[in-house]
C-alpha positions as CSV (number, residue, x, y, z in Angstrom):
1,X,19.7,-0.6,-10.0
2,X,18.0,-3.1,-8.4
3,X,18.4,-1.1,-5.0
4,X,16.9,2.0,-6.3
5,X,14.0,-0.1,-7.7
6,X,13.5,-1.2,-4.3
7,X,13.7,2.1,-2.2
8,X,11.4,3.6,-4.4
9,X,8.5,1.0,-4.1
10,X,9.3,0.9,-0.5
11,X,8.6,5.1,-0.7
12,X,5.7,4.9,-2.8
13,X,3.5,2.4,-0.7
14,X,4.6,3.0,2.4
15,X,3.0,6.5,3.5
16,X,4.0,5.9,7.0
17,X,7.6,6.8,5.7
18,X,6.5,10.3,5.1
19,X,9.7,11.7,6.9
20,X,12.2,9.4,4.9
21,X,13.6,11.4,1.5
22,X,13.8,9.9,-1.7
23,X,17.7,10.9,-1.6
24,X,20.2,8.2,-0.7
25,X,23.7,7.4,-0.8
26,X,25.5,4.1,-0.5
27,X,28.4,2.0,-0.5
28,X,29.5,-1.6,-0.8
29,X,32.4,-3.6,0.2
30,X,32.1,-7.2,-1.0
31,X,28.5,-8.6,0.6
32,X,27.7,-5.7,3.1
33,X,26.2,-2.7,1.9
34,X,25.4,0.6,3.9
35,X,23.0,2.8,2.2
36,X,22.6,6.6,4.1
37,X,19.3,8.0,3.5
38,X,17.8,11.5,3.7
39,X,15.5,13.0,6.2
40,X,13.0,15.8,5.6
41,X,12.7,16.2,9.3
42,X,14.7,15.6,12.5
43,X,13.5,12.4,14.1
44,X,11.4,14.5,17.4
45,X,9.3,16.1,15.1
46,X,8.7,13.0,13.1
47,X,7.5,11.1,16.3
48,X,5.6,14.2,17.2
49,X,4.1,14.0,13.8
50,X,3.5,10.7,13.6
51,X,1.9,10.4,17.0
52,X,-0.5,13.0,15.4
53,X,-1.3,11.0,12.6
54,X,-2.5,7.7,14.2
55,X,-5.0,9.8,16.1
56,X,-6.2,11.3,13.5
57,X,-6.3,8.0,12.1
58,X,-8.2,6.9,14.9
59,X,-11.1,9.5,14.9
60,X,-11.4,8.8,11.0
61,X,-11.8,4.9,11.5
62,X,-13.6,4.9,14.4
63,X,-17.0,2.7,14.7
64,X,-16.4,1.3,11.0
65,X,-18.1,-2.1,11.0
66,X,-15.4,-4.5,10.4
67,X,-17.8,-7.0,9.3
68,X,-18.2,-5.0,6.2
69,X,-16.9,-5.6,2.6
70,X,-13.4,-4.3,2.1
71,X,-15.4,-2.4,-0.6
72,X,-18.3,-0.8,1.6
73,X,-15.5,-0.1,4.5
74,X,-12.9,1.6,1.6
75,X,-16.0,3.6,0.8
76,X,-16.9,4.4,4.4
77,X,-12.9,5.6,4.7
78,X,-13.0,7.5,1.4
79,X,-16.7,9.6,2.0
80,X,-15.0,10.7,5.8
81,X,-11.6,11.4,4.3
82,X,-13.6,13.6,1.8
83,X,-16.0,15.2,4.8
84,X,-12.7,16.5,5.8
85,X,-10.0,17.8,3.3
86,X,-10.2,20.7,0.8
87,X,-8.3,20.7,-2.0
88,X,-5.3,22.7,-2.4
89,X,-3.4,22.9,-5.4
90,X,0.2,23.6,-4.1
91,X,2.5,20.4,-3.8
92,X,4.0,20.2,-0.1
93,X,7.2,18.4,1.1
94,X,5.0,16.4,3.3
95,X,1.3,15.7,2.0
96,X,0.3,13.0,4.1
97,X,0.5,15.6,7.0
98,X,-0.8,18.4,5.2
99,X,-3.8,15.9,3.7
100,X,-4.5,14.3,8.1
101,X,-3.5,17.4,10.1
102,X,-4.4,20.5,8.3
103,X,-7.5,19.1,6.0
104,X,-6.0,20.7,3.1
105,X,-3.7,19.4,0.6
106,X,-3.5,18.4,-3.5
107,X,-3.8,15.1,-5.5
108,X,-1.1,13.3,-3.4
109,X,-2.0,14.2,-0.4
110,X,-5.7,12.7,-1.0
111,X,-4.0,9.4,-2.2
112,X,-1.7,9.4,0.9
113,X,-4.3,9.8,3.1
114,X,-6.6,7.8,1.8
115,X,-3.5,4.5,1.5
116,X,-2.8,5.5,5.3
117,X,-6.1,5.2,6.3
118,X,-6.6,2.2,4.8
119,X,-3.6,0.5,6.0
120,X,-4.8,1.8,9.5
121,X,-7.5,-0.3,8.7
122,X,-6.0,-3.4,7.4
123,X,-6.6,-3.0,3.8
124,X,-4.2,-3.5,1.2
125,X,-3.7,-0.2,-0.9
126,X,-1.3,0.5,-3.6
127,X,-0.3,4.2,-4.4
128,X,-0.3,4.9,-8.0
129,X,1.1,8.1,-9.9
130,X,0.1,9.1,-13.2
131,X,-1.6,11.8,-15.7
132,X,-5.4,12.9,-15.4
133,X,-4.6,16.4,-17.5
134,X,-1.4,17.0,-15.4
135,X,0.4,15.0,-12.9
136,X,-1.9,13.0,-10.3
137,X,-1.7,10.2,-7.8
138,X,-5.2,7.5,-6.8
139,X,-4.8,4.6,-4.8
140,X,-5.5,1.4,-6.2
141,X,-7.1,-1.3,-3.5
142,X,-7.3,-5.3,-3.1
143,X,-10.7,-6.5,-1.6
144,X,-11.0,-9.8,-0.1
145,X,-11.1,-12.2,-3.6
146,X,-7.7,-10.8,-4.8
147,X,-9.4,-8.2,-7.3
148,X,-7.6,-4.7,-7.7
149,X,-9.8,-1.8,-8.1
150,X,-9.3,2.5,-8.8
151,X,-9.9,5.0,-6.0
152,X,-9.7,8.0,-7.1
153,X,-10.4,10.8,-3.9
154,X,-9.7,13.6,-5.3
155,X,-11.8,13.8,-8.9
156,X,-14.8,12.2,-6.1
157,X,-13.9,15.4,-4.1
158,X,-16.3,17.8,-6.2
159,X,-16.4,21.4,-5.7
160,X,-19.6,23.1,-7.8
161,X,-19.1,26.6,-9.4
162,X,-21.1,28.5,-6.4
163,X,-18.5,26.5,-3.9
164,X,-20.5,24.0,-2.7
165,X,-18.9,20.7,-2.5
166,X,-19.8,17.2,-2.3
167,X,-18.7,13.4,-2.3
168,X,-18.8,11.5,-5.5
169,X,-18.0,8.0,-6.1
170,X,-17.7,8.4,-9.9
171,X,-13.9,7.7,-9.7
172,X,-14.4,5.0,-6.9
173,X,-14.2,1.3,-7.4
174,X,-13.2,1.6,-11.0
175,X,-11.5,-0.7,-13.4
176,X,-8.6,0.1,-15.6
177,X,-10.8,0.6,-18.7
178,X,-13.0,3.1,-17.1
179,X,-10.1,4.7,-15.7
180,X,-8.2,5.3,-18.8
181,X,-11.2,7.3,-20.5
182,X,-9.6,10.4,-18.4
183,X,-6.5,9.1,-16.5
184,X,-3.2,7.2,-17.9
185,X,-0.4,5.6,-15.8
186,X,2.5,3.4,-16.2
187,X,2.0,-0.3,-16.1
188,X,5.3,-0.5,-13.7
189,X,7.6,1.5,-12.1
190,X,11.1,-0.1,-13.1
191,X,10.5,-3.6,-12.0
192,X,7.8,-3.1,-9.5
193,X,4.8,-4.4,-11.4
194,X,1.8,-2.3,-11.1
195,X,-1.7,-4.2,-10.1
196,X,-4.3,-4.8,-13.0
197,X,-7.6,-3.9,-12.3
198,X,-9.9,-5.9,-14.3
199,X,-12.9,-6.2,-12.1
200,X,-16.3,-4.7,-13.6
201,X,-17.0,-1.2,-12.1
């Protein structure tokens, strides 16, 4: 149990991992254990891919002012992630991928990006699954006094009824009690805790 608790926090906030499956087998004999995980692609092609990612990362991030709040430099991240994706409904084996290399990809591919960006960037995100009206995923993020805050990319990825589209930050920077007017989530995941945000939006 307490394995499985583990691999899946290590899956859910660690986007980098986006080749690893959540499938695993293992076995123990006395105080070693070997655990065989999944793959959803051969190790080339996850180098290739990765490779692909950092620069993308790289154009994303580049000439943020590091001097900046961790707020005003997630914001910075999150308006240029949104300058670049579309929204696509259909769920992909790989949405961090999709989200980076393509520019189009659903709810978890936003919050994947967005966490890898931000970890690119040195900033402490936490990936968060939940309902918003169906299954979603946000990203929830630590500034620099220890306060946990909502970011939500995709409801701040607005697309208008004659297609025009534009970058809100309605669902950026928000505290639990603002969020829960339209989104609801577990307050941990087995024994991995989930951050409380109580910081005034």
């Amino acid at each position: 149990e307490d394995l499985s608790d583990m691999i899946y926090t290590i899956l859910q906030q660690r986007s980098v991992l986006f080749w690893l499956s959540s499938s695993y087998r293992y076995e123990q004999q006395g105080e070693t254990m070997r655990i065989w995980f999944s793959y959803i692609i051969g190790q080339d092609e996850a180098v290739h891919v990765s490779d692909l990612l950092s620069r993308r990362a790289q154009e994303l991030l580049t000439k943020i002012d590091d001097s900046l709040s961790i707020m005003k430099r997630t914001r910075e991240i999150h308006d240029r992630l949104l300058s670049f994706l579309n929204y696509h409904r259909e769920s992909s084996k790989m949405p961090l991928a999709d989200a980076l290399l393509s520019g189009s990809a659903n709810c978890e591919g936003y919050a994947r990006a967005l966490q890898y960006l931000l970890m690119k960037a040195g900033i402490q995100s936490y990936y968060i699954t939940g309902d918003a009206g169906g299954p979603h995923a946000w990203v929830m993020v630590q500034d620099e006094e220890g306060t946990w805050m909502h970011v939500d990319p995709t409801f701040d990825d607005v697309v208008c009824e004659d297609g025009t589209a534009f970058c809100s930050h309605a669902y950026f920077w928000v505290s639990d009690q603002d969020l829960s007017r339209t989104h609801s989530w577990e307050t941990a995941y087995e024994k991995a805790p989930i951050p409380v945000a109580e910081g005034v939006s």
